[in-house]
mmCIF file as gemmi writes it, N, C-alpha and C atoms, coordinates in Angstrom:
data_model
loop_
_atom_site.group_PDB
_atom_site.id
_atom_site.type_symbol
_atom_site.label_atom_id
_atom_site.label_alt_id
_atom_site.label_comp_id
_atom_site.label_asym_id
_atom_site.label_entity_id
_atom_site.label_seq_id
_atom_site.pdbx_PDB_ins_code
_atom_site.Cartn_x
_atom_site.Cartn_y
_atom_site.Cartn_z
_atom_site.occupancy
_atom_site.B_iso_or_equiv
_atom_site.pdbx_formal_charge
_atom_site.auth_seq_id
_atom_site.auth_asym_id
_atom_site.pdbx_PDB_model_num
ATOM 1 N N . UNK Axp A 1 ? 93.996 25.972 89.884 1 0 ? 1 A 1
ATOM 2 C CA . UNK Axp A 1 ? 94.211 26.382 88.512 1 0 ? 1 A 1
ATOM 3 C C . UNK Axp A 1 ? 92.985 27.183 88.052 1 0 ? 1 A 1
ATOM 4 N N . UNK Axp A 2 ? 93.145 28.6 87.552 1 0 ? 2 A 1
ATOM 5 C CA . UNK Axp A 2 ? 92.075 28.908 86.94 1 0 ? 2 A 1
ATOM 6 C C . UNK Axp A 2 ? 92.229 29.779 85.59 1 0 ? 2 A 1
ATOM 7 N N . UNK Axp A 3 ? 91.379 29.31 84.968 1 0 ? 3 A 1
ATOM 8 C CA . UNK Axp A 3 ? 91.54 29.658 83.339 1 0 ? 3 A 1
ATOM 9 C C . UNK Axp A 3 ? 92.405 28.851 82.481 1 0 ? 3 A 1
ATOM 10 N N . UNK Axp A 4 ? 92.739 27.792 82.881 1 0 ? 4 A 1
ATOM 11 C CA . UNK Axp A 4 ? 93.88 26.624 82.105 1 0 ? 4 A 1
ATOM 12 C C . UNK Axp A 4 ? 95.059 27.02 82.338 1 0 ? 4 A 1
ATOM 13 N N . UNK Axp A 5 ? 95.625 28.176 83.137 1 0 ? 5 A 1
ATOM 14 C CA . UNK Axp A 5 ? 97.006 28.723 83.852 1 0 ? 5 A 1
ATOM 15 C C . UNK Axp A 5 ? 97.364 27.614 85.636 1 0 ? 5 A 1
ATOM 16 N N . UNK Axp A 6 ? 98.515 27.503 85.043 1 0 ? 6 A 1
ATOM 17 C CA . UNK Axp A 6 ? 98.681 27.322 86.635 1 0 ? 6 A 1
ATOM 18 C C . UNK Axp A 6 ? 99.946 28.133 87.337 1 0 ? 6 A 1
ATOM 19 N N . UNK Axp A 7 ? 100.455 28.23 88.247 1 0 ? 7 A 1
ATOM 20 C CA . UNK Axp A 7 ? 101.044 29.211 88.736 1 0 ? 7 A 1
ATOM 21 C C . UNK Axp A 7 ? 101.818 28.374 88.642 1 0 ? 7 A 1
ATOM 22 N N . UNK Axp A 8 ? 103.654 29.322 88.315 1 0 ? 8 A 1
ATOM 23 C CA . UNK Axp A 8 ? 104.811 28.852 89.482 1 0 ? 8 A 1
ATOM 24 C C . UNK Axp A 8 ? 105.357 28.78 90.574 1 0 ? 8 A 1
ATOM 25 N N . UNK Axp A 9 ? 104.834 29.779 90.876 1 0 ? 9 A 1
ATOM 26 C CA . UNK Axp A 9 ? 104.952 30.193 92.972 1 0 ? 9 A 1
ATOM 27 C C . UNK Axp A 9 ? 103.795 30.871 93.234 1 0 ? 9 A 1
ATOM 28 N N . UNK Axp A 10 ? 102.943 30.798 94.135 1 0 ? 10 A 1
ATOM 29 C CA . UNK Axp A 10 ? 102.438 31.418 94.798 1 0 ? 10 A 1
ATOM 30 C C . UNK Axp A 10 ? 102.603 31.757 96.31 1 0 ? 10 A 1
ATOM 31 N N . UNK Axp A 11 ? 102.337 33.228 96.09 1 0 ? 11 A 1
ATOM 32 C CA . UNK Axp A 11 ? 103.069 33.441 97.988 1 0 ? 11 A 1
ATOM 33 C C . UNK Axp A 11 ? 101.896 33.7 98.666 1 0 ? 11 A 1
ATOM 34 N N . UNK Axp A 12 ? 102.178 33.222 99.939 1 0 ? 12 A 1
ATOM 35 C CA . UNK Axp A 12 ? 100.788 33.471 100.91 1 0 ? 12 A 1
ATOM 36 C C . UNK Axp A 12 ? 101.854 34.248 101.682 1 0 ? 12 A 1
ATOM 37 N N . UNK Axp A 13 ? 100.909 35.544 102.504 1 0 ? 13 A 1
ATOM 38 C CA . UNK Axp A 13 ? 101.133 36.444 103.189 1 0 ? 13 A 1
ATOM 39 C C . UNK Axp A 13 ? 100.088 36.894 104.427 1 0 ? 13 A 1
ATOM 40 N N . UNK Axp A 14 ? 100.096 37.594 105.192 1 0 ? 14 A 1
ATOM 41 C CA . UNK Axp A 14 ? 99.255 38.214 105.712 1 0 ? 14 A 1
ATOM 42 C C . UNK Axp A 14 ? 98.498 37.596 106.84 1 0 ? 14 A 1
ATOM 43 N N . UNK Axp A 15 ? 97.852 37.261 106.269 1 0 ? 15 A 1
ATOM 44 C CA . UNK Axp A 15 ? 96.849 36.064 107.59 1 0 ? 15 A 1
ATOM 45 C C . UNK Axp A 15 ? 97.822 34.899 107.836 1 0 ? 15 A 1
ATOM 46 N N . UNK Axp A 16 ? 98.163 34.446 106.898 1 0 ? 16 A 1
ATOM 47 C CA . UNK Axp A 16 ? 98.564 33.091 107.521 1 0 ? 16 A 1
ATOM 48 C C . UNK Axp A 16 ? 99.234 33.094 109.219 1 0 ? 16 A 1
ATOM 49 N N . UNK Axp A 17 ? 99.993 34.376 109.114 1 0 ? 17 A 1
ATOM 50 C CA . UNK Axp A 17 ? 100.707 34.226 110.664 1 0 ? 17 A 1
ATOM 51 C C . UNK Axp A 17 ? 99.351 35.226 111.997 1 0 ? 17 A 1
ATOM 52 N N . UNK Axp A 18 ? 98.492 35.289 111.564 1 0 ? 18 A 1
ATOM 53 C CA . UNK Axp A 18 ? 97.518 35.247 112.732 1 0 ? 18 A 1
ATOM 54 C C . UNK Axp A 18 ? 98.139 36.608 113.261 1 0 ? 18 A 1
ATOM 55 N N . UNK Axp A 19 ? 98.11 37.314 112.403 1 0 ? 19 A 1
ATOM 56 C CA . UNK Axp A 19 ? 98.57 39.121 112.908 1 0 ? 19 A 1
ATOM 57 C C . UNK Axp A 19 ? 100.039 39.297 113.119 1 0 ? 19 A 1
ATOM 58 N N . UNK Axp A 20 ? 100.646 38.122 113.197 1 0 ? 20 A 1
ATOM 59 C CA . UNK Axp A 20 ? 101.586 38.584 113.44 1 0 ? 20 A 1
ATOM 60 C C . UNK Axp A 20 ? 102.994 38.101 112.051 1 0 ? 20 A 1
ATOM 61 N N . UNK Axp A 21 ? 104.528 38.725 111.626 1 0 ? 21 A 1
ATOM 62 C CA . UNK Axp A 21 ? 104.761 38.64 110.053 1 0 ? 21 A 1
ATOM 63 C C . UNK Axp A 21 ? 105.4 36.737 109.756 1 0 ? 21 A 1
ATOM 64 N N . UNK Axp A 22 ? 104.453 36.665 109.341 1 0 ? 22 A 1
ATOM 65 C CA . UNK Axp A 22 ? 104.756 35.225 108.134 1 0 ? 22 A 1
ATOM 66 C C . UNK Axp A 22 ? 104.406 34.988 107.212 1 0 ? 22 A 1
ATOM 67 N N . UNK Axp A 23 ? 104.95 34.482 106.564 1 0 ? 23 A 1
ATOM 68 C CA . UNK Axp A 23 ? 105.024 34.339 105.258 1 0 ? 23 A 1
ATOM 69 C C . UNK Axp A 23 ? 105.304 32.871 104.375 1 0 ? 23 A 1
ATOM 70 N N . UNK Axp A 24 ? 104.756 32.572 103.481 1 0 ? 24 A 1
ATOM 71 C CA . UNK Axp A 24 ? 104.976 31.409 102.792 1 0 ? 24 A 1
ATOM 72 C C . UNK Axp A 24 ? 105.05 31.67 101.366 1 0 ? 24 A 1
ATOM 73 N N . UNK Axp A 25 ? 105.543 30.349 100.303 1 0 ? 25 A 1
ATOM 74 C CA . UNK Axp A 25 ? 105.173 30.19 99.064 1 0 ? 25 A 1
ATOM 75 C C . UNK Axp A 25 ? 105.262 28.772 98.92 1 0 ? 25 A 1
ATOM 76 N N . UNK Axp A 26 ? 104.562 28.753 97.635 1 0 ? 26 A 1
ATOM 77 C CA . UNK Axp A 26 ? 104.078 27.084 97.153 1 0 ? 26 A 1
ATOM 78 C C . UNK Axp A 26 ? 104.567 27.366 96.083 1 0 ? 26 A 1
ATOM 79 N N . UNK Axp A 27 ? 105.74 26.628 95.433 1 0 ? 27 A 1
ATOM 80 C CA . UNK Axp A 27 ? 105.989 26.34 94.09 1 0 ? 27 A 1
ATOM 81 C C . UNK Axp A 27 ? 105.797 25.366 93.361 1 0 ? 27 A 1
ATOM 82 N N . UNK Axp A 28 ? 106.118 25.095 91.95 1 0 ? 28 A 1
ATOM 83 C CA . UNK Axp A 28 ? 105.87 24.112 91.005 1 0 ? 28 A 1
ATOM 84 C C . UNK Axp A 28 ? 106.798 23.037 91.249 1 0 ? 28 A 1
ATOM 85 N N . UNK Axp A 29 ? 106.988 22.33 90.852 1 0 ? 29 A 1
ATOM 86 C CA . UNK Axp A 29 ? 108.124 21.034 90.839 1 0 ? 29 A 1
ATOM 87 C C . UNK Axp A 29 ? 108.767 21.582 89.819 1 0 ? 29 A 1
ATOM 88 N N . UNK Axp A 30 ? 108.814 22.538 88.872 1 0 ? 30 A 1
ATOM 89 C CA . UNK Axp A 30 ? 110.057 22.706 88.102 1 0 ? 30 A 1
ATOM 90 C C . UNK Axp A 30 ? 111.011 23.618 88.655 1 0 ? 30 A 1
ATOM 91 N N . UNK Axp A 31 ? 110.078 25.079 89.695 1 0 ? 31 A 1
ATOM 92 C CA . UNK Axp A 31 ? 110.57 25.751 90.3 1 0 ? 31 A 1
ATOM 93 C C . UNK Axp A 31 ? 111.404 24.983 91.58 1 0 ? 31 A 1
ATOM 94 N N . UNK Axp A 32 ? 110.926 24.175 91.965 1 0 ? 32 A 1
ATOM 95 C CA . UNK Axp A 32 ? 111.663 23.211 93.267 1 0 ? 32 A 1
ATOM 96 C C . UNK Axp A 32 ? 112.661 22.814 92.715 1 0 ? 32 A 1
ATOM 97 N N . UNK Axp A 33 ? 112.637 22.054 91.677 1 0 ? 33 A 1
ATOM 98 C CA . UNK Axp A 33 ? 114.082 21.532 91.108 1 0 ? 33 A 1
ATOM 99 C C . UNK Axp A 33 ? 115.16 22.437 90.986 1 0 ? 33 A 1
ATOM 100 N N . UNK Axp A 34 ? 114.749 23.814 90.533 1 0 ? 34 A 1
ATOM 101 C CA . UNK Axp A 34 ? 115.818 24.642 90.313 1 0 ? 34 A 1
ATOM 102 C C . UNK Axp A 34 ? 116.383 25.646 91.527 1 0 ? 34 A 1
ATOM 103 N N . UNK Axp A 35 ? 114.937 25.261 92.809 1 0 ? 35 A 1
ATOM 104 C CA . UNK Axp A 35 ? 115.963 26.169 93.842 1 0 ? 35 A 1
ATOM 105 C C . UNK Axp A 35 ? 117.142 24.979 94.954 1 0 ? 35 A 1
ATOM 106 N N . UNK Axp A 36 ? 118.111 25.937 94.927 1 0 ? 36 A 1
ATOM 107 C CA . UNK Axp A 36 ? 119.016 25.219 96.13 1 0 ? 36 A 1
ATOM 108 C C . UNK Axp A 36 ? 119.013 25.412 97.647 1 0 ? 36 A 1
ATOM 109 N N . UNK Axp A 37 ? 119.505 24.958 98.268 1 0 ? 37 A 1
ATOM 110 C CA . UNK Axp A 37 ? 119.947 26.244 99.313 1 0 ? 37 A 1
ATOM 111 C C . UNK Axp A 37 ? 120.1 27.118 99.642 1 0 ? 37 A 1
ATOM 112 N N . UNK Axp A 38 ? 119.248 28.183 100.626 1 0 ? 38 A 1
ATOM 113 C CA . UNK Axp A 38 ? 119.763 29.387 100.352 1 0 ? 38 A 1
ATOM 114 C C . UNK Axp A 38 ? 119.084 29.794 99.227 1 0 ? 38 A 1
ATOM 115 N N . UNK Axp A 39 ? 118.942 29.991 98.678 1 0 ? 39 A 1
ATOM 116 C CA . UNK Axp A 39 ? 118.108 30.832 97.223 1 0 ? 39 A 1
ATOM 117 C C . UNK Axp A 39 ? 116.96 31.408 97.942 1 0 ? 39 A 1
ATOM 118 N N . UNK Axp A 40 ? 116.307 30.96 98.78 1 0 ? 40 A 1
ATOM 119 C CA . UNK Axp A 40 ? 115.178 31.774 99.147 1 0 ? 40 A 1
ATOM 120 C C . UNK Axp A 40 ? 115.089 32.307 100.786 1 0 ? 40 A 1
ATOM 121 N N . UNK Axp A 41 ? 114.739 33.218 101.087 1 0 ? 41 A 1
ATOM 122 C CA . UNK Axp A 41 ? 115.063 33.728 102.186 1 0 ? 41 A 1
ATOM 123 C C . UNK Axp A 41 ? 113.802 35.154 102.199 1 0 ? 41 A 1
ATOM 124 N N . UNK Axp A 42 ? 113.896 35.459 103.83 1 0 ? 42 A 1
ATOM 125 C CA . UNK Axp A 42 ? 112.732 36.587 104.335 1 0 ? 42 A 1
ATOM 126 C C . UNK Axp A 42 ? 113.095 36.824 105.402 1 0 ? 42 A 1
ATOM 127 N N . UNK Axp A 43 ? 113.521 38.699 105.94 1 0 ? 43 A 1
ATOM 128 C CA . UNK Axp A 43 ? 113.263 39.189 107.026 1 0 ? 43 A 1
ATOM 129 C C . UNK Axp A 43 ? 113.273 38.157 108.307 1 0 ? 43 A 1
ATOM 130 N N . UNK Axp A 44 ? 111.926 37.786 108.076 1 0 ? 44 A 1
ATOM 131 C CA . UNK Axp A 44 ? 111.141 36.973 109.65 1 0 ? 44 A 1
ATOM 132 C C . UNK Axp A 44 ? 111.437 35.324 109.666 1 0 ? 44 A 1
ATOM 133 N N . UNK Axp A 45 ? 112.405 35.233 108.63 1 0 ? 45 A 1
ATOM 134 C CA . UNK Axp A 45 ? 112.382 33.657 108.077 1 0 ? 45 A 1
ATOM 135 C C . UNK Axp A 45 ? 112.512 32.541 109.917 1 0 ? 45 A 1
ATOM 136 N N . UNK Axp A 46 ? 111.747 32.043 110.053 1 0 ? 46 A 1
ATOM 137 C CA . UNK Axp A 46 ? 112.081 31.158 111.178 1 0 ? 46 A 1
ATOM 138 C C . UNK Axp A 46 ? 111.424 32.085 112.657 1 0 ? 46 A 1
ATOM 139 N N . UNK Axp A 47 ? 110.851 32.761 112.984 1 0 ? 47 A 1
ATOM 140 C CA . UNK Axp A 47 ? 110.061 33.013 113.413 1 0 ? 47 A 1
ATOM 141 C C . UNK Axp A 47 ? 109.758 32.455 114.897 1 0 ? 47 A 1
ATOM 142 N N . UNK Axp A 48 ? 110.316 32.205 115.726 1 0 ? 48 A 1
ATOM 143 C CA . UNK Axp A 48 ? 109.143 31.158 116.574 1 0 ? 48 A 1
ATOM 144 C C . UNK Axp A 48 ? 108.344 31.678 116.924 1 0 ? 48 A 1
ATOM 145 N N . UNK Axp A 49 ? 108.04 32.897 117.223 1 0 ? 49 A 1
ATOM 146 C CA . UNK Axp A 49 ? 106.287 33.611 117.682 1 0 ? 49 A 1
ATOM 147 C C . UNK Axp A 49 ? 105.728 33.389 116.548 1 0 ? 49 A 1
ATOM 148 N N . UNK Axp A 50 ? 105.963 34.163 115.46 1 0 ? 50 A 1
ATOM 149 C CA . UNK Axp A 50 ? 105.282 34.2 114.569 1 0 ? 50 A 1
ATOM 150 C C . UNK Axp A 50 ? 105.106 32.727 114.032 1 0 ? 50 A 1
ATOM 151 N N . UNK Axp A 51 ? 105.546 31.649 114.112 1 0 ? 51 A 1
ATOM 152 C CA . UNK Axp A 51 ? 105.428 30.213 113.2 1 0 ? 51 A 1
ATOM 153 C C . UNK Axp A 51 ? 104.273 29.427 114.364 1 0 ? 51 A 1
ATOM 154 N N . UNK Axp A 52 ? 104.4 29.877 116.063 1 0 ? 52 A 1
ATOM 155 C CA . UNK Axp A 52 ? 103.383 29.73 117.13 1 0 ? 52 A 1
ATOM 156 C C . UNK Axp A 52 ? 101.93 29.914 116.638 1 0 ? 52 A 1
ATOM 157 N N . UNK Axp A 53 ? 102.546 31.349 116.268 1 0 ? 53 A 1
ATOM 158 C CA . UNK Axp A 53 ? 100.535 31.915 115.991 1 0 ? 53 A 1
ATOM 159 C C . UNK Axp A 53 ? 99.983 31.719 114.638 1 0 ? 53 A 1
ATOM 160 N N . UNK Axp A 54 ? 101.2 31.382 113.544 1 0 ? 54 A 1
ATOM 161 C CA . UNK Axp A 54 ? 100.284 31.244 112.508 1 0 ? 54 A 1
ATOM 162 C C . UNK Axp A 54 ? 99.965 29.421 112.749 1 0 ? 54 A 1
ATOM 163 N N . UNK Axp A 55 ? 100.395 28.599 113.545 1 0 ? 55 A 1
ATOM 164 C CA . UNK Axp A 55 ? 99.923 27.771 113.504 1 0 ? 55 A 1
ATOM 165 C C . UNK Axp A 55 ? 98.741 27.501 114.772 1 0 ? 55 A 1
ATOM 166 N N . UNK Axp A 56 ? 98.884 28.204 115.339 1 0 ? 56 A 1
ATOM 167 C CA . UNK Axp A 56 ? 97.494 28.179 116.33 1 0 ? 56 A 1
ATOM 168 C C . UNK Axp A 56 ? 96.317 28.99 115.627 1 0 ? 56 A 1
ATOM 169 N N . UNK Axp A 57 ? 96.716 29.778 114.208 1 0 ? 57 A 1
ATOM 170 C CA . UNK Axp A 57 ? 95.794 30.129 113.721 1 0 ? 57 A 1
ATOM 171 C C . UNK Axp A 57 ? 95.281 29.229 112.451 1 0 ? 57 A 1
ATOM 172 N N . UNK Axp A 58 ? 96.285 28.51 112.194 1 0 ? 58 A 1
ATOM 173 C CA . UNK Axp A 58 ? 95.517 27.019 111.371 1 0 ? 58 A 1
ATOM 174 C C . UNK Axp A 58 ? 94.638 26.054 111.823 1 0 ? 58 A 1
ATOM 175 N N . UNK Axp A 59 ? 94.973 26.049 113.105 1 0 ? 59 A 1
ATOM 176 C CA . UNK Axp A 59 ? 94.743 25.054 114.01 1 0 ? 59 A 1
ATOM 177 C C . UNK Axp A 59 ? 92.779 25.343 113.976 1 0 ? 59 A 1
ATOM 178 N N . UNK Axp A 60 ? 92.903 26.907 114.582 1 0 ? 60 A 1
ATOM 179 C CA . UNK Axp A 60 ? 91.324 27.516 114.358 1 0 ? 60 A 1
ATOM 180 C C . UNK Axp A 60 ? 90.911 27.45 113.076 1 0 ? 60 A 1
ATOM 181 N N . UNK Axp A 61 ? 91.473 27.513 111.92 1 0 ? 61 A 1
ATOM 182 C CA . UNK Axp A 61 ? 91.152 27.38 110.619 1 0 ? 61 A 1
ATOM 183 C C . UNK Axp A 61 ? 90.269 25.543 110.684 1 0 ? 61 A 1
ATOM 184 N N . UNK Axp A 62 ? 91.035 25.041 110.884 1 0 ? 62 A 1
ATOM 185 C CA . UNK Axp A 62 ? 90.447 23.71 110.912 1 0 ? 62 A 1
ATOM 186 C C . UNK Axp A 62 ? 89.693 23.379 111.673 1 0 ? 62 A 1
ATOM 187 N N . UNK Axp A 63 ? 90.02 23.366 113.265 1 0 ? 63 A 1
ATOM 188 C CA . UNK Axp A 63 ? 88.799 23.079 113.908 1 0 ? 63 A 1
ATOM 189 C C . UNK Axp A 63 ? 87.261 23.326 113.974 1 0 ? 63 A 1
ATOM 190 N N . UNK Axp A 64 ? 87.234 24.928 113.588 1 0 ? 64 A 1
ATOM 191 C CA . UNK Axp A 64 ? 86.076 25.473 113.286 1 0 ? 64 A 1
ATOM 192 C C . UNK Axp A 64 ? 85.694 25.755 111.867 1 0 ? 64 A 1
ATOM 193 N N . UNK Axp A 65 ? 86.054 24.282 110.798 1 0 ? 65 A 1
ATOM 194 C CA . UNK Axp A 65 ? 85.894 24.466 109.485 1 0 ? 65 A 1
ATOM 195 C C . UNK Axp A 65 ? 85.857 25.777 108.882 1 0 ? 65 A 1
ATOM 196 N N . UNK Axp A 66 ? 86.548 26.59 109.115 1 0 ? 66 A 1
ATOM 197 C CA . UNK Axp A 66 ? 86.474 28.249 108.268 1 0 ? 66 A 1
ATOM 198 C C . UNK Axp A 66 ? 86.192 27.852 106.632 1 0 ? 66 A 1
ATOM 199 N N . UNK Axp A 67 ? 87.25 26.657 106.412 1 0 ? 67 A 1
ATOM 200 C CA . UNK Axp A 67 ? 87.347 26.788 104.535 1 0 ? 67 A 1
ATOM 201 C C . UNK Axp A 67 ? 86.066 26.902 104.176 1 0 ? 67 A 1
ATOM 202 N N . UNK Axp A 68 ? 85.553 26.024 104.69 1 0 ? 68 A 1
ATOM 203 C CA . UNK Axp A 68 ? 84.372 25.658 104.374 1 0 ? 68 A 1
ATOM 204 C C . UNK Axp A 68 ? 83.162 26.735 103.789 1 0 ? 68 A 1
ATOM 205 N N . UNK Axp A 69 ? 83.091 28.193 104.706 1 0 ? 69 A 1
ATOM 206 C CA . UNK Axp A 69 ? 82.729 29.334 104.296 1 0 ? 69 A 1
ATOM 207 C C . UNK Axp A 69 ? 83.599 30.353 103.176 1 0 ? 69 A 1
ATOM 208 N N . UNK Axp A 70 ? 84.874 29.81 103.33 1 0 ? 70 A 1
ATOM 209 C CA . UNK Axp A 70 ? 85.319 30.873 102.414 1 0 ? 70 A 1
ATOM 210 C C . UNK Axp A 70 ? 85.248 29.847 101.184 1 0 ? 70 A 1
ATOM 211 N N . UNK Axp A 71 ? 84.857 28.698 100.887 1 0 ? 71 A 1
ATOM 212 C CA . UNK Axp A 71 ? 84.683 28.208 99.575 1 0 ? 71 A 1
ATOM 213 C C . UNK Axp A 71 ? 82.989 28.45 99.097 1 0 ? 71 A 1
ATOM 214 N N . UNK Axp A 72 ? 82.339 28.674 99.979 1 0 ? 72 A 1
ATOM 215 C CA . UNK Axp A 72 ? 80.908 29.607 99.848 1 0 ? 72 A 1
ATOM 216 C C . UNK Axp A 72 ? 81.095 30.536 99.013 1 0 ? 72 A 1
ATOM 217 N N . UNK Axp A 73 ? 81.675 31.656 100.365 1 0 ? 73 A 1
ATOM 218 C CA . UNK Axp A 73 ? 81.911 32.962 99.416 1 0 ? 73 A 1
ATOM 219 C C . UNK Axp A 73 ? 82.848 32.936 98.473 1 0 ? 73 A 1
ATOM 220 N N . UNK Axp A 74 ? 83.571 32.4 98.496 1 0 ? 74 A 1
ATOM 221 C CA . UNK Axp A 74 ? 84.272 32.124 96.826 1 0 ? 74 A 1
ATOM 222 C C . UNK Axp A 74 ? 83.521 32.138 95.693 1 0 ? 74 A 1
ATOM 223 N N . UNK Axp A 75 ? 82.682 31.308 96.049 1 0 ? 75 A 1
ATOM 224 C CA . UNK Axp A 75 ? 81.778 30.741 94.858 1 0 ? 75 A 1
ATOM 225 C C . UNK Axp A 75 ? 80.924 31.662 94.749 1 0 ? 75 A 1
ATOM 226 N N . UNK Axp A 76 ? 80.427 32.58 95.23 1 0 ? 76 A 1
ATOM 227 C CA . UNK Axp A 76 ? 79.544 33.903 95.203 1 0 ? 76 A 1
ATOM 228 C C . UNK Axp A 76 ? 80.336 34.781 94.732 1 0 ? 76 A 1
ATOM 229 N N . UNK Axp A 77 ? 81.351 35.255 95.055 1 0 ? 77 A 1
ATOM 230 C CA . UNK Axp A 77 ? 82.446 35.813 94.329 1 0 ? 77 A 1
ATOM 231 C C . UNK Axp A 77 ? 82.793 35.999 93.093 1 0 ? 77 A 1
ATOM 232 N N . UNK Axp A 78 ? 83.034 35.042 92.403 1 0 ? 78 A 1
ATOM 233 C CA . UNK Axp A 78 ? 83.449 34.006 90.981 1 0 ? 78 A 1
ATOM 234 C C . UNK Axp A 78 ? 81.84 34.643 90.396 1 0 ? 78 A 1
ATOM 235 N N . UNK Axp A 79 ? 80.963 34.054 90.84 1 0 ? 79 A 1
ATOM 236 C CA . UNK Axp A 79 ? 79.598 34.258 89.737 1 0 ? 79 A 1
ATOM 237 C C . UNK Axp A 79 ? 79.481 35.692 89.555 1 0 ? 79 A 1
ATOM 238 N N . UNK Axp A 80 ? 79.484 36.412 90.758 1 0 ? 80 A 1
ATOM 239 C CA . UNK Axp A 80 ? 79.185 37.918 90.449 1 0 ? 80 A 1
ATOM 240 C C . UNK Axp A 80 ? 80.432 38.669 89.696 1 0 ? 80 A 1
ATOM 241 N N . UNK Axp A 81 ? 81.526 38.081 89.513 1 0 ? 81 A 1
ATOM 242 C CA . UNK Axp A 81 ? 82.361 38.724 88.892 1 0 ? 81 A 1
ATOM 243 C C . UNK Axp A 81 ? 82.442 38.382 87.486 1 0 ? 81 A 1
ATOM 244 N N . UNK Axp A 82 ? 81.918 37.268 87.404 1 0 ? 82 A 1
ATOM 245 C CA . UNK Axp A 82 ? 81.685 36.202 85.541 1 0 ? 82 A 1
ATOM 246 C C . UNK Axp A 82 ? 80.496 37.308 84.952 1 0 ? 82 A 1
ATOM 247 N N . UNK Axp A 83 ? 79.557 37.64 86.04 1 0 ? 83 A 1
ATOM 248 C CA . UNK Axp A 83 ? 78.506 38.445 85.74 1 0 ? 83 A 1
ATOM 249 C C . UNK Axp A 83 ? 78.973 39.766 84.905 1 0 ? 83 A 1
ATOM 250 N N . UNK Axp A 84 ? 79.446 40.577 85.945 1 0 ? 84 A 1
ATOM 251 C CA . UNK Axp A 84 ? 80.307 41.61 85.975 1 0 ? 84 A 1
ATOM 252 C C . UNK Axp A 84 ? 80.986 41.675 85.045 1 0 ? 84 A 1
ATOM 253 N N . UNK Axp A 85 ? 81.699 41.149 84.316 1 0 ? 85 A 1
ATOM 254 C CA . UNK Axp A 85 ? 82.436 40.623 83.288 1 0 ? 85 A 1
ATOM 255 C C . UNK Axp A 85 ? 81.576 41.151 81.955 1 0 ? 85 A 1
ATOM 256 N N . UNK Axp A 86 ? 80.244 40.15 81.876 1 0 ? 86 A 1
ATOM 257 C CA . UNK Axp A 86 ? 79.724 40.391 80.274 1 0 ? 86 A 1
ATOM 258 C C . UNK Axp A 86 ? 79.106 41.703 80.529 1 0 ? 86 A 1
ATOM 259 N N . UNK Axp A 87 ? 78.95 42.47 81.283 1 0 ? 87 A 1
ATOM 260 C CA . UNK Axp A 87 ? 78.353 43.705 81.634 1 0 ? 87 A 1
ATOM 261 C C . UNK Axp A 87 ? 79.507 45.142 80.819 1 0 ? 87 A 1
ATOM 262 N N . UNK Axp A 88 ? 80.616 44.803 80.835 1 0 ? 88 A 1
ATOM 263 C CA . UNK Axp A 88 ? 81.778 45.549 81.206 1 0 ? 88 A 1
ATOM 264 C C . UNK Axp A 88 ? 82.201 45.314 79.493 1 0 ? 88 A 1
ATOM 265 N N . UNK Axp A 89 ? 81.909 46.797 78.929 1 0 ? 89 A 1
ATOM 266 C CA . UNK Axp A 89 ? 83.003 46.889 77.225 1 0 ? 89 A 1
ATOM 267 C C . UNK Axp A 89 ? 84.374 46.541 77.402 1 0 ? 89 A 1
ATOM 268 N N . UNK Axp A 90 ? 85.051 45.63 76.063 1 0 ? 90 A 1
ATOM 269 C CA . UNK Axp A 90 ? 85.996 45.772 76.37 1 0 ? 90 A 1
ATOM 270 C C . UNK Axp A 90 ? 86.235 46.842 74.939 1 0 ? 90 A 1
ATOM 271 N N . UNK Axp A 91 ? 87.256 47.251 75.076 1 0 ? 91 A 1
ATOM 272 C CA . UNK Axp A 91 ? 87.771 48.065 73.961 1 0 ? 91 A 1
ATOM 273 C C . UNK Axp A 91 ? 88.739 47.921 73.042 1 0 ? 91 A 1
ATOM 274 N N . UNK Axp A 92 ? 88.543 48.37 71.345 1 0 ? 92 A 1
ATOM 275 C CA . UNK Axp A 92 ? 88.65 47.548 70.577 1 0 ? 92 A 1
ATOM 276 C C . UNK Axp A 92 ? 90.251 47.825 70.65 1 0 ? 92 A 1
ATOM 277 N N . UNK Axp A 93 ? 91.436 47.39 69.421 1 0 ? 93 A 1
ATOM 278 C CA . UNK Axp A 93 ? 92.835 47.459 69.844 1 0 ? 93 A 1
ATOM 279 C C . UNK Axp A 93 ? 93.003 48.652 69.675 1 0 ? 93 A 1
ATOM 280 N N . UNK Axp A 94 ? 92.33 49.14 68.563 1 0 ? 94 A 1
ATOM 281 C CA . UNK Axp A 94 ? 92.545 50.715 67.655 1 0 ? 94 A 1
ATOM 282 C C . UNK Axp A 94 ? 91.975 51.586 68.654 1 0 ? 94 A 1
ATOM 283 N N . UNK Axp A 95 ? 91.293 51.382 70.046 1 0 ? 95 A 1
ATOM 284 C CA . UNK Axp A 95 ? 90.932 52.707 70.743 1 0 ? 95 A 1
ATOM 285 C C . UNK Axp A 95 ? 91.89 52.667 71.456 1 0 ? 95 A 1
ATOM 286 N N . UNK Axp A 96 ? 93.48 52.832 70.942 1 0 ? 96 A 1
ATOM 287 C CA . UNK Axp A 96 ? 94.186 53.034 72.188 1 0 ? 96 A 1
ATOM 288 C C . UNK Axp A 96 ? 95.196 52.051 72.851 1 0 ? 96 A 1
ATOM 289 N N . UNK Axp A 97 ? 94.598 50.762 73.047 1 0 ? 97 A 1
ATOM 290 C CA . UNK Axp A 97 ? 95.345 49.409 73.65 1 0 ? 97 A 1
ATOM 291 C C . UNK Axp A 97 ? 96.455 49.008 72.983 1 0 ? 97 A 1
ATOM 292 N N . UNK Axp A 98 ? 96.947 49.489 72.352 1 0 ? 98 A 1
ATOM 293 C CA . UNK Axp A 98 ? 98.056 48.705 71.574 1 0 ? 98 A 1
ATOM 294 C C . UNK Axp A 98 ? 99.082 49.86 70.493 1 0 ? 98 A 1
């Protein structure tokens, strides 16, 4: 959760299948309640290469603690961008925004 928002779905893409196409999402429990069967679907849905390598690429995710660095650089991330932030005008409604 960030900023007091929380998401209804979020989709993971890209890496997860270790180069090769997979795909996921994480929904809310209100969004779960309302999907059925069938309602959601993808191209590559079911995969067995691709569901192979993105899980031999979890597998390396864990064994060799990766999170662990990307919650580092996360956190380096986040500050320089909070930074970045009070640096940066915003502009008032009357120049335009609205």
């Amino acid at each position: 959760m960030v900023a007091g928002l929380e998401p209804d779905i979020m989709s993971m893409v890209k890496a997860l299948g270790a180069g090769h196409p997979l795909g996921a999402i994480a929904v809310s429990d209100r969004v779960d309640n309302a999907l059925e069967l069938g309602d959601h679907f993808n191209t590559f849905m079911g995969n067995p290469v691709s569901c192979a390598a993105g899980l031999a690429g979890l597998n390396i995710l864990i064994r060799e603690r990766l999170y662990e660095n990307v919650a580092k650089q996360g956190a380096v991330l986040i500050s320089v961008l909070k930074e970045s932030m009070e640096e940066i005008p915003v502009p008032a409604m009357s120049e335009g925004w609205g």
